[in-house]
C-alpha positions in Angstrom: 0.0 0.0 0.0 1.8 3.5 -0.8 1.6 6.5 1.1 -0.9 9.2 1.0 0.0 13.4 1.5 -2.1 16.3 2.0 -1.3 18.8 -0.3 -2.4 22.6 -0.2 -2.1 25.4 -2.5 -0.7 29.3 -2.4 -1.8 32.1 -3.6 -3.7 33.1 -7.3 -6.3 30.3 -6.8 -8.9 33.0 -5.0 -12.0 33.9 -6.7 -15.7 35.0 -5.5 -17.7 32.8 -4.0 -15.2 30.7 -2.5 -15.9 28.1 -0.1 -19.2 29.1 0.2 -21.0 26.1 -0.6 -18.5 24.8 2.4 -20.0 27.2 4.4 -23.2 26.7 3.6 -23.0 23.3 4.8 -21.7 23.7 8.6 -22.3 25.9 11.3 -19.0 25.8 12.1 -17.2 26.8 9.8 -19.2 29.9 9.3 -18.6 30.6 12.8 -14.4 30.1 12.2 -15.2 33.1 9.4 -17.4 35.3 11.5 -15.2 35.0 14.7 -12.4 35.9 12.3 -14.1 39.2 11.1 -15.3 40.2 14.5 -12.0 39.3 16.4 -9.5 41.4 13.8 -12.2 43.6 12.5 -12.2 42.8 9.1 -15.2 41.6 6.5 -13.5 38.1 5.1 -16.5 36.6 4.7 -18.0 39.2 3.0 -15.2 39.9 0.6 -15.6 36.0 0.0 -18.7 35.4 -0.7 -19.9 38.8 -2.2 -16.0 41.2 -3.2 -15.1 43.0 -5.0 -12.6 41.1 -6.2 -10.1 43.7 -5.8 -10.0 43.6 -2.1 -10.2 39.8 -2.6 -7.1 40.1 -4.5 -5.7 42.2 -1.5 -2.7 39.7 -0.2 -3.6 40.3 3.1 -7.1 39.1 2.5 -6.2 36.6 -0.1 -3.8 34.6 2.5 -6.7 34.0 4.7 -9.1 33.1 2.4 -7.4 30.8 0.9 -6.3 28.8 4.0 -10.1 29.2 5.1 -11.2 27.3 1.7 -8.4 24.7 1.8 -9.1 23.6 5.5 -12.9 23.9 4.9 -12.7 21.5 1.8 -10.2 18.9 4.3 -12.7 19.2 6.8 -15.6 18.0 4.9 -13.8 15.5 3.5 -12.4 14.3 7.0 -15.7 14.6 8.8 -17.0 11.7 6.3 -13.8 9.7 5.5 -11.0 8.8 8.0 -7.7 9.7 6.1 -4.4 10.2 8.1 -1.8 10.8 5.9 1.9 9.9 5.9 3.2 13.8 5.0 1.8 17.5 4.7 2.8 20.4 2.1 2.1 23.4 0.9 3.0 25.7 -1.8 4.5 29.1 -0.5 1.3 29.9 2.4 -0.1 26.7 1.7 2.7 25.4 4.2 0.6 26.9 7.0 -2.7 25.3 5.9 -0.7 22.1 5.6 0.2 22.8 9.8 -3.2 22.9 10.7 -4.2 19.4 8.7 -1.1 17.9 10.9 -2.1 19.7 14.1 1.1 22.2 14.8 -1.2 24.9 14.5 -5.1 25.9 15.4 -7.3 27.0 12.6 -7.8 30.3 14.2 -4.1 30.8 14.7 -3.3 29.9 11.1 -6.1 32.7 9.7 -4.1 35.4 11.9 -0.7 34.6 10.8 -1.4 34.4 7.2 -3.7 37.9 7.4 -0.6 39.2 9.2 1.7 37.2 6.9 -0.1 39.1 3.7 0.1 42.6 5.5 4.0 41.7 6.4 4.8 40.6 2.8 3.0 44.5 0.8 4.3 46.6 3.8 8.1 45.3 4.0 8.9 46.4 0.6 9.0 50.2 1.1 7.4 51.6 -2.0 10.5 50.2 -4.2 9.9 49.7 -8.1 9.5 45.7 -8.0 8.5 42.2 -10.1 7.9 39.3 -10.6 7.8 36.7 -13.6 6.8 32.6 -14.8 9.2 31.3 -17.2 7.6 28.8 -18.8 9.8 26.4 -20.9 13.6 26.5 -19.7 15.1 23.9 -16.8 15.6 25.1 -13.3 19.7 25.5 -13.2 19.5 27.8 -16.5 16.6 30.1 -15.1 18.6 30.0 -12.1 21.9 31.3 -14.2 19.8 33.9 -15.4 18.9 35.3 -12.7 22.7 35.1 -11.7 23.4 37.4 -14.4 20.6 39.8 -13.9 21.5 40.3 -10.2 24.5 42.3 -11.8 21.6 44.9 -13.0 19.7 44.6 -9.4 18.0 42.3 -7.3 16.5 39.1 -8.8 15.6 35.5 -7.4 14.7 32.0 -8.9 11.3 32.4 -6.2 9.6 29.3 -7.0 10.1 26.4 -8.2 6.9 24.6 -9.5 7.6 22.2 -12.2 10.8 21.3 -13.8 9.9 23.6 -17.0 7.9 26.1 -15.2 9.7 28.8 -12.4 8.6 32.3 -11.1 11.3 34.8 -10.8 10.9 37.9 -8.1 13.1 41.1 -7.2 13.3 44.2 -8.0 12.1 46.0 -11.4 15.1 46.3 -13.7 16.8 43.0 -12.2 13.1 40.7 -13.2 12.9 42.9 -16.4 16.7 42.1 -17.3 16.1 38.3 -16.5 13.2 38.2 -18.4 15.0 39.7 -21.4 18.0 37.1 -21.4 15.3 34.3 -20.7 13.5 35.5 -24.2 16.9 35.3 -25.5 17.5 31.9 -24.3 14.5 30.8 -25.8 12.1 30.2 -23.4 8.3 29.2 -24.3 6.8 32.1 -22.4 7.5 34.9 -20.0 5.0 35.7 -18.4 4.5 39.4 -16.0 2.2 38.3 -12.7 -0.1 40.5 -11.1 1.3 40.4 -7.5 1.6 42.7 -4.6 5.3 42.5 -3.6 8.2 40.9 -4.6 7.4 37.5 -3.2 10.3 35.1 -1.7 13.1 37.5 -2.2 15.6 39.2 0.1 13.7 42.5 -0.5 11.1 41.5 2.0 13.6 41.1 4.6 11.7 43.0 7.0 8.2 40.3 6.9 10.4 37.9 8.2 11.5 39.7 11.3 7.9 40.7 11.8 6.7 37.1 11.1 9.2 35.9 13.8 7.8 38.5 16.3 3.9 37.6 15.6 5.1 34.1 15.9 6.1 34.6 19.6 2.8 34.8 20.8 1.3 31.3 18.7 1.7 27.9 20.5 2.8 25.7 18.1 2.1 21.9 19.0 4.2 18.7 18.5 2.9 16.7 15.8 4.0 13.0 13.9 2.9 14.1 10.6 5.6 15.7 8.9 5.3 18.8 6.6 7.7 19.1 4.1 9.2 22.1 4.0 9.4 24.3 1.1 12.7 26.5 2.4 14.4 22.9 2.3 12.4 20.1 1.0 12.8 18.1 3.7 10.3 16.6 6.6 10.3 18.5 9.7 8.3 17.5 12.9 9.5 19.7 15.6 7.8 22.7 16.4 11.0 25.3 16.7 12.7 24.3 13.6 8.9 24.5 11.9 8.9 28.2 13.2 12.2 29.1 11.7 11.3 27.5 8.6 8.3 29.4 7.9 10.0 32.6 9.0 13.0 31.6 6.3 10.4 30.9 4.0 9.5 34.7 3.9 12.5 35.4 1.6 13.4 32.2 0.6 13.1 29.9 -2.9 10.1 27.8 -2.6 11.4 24.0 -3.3 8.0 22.9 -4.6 9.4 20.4 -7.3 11.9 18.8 -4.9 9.3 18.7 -1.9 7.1 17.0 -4.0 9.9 14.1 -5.5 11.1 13.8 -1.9 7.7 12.2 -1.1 7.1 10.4 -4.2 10.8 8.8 -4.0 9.3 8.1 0.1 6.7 5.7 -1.2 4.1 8.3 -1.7 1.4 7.6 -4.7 -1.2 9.0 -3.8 -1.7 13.0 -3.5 -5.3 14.9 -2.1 -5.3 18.7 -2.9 -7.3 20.6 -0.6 -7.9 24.0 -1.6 -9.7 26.1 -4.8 -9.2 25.5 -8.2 -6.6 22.3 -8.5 -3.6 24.3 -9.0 -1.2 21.9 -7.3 -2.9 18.9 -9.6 -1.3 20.5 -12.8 2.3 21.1 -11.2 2.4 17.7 -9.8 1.3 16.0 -13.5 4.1 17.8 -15.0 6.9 16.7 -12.1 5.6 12.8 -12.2 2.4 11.7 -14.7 2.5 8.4 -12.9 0.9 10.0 -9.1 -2.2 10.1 -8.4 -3.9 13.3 -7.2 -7.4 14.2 -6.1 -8.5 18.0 -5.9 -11.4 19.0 -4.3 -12.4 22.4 -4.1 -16.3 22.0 -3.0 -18.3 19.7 -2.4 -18.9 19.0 -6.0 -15.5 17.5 -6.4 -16.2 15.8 -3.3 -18.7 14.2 -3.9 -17.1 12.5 -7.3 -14.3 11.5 -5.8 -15.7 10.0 -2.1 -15.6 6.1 -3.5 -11.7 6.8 -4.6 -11.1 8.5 -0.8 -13.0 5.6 0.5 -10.3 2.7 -0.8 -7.3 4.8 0.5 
């Protein structure tokens, strides 16, 4: 029998109306979303369910909502079917949902952190010119030369790594620009300009990671035997304090996402569940190994289709 992981997704999956029909189903859940509003002062829910998207798109509102959707969709699932599974990940924030599927953290804790996470991640810049960039079609080690050579124009980091053909590049606004010139050069499928609110997973959000540390003082985080592979290392991590400095690291750092996910898979793992909107994580993981297995399920929909496949695991 091979081994089964949680996975969970990051940011760019949010959209209206998500997780309602999650909501709509249990009381509690809608009482995790209104405690949330009336605790920070904030209108999640209705941002959520109703907009505009702009706020929505708001990284410090985005975080949140996406960790709310993610656990609501492994809660129903979990509430029905008894699945324990042999590791935890997460792309970028979806390493903090994946610490509340193994119990490090509590759902309410999670919510704060990422809301504060998101406010850390726009404020720590300082108003400097920045990017960020996929390029689509050229391996890892060259995008990562690429950037090498750009950093002698300014700041610019190989930020994530989400399949072997596919890597987002972050930094300031003449070094992504540069990069993204040499990478046309160098003949890569597509480069494509993202949408974003800071430049994501680079040293030039030095400052969130201090402030992350700090807010992360006052959170218990729990000992757990599920182990969440991390992205700053791709490695498994149970213990609490090296799970904080990870996460704090992560702030700046490269997110391993392809070698997290062949870590597992060379572990014994076959089988991957996606919890979270939109099945993001299902078309990265298809282009690192077409032989896995993954089930997405973003609402109860999706759920429902795939509850006989959950069942045998």
């Amino acid at each position: 029998m091979g081994k089964t992981a949680f996975i969970f997704p990051g940011q760019g999956a949010q959209y209206i109306g998500m997780a309602m029909d999650f909501v709509k189903n249990n009381i509690e859940l809608e009482k995790n979303l209104t405690n949330f509003d009336d605790k920070y002062n904030t209108e999640l829910y209705k941002i959520m369910s109703e907009g505009p998207e702009e706020k929505l798109k708001e990284t410090r509102f985005t975080q949140p909502a996406i960790l709310f959707h993610s656990i609501a969709a492994m809660k129903t699932v979990l509430n029905e079917i008894n699945i324990i599974p042999d590791y935890v990940a997460g792309h970028s924030l979806g390493e903090f949902s994946a610490l509340v599927a193994n119990g490090v953290l509590m759902f309410e804790d999670a919510m704060y952190l990422v809301h504060k996470r998101g406010e850390f991640m726009i404020n720590a810049n300082e108003g400097k010119p920045f990017a960020m960039a996929a390029i689509i079609g050229l391996s890892a080690d060259e995008v990562r030369d690429i950037c090498e050579e750009a950093s002698k124009i300014d700041i610019v980091i190989a930020a994530n790594f989400n399949t072997p053909v596919q890597t987002v590049i972050s930094g300031s606004k003449s070094g992504v620009e540069k990069a993204c010139e040499i990478a046309k050069e160098k003949n890569a499928k597509r480069v494509v300009p993202l949408v974003v609110g800071g430049p994501f997973h680079s040293p030039l959000i030095q400052k969130a990671k201090i402030w992350l540390t700090e807010e992360m003082k006052n959170i218990n985080f729990n000992e757990t035997t599920i182990p969440v592979v991390s992205n700053v290392n791709a490695k498994p991590v149970t213990d609490p304090k090296e799970i904080k400095n990870n996460l704090a690291k992560q702030i700046t750092s490269s997110v391993l996402w392809v070698d997290s996910i062949k870590f597992m898979i060379e572990d014994g793992v076959d089988t991957f569940i996606e919890f979270g909107p939109k099945k993001v994580l299902a078309g990265m993981l298809k282009k690192i190994d077409k032989k896995i297995e993954v089930i997405s399920i973003d609402s109860i929909e999706t759920f429902e289709l795939v509850k006989k496949d959950l069942e045998t695991l």
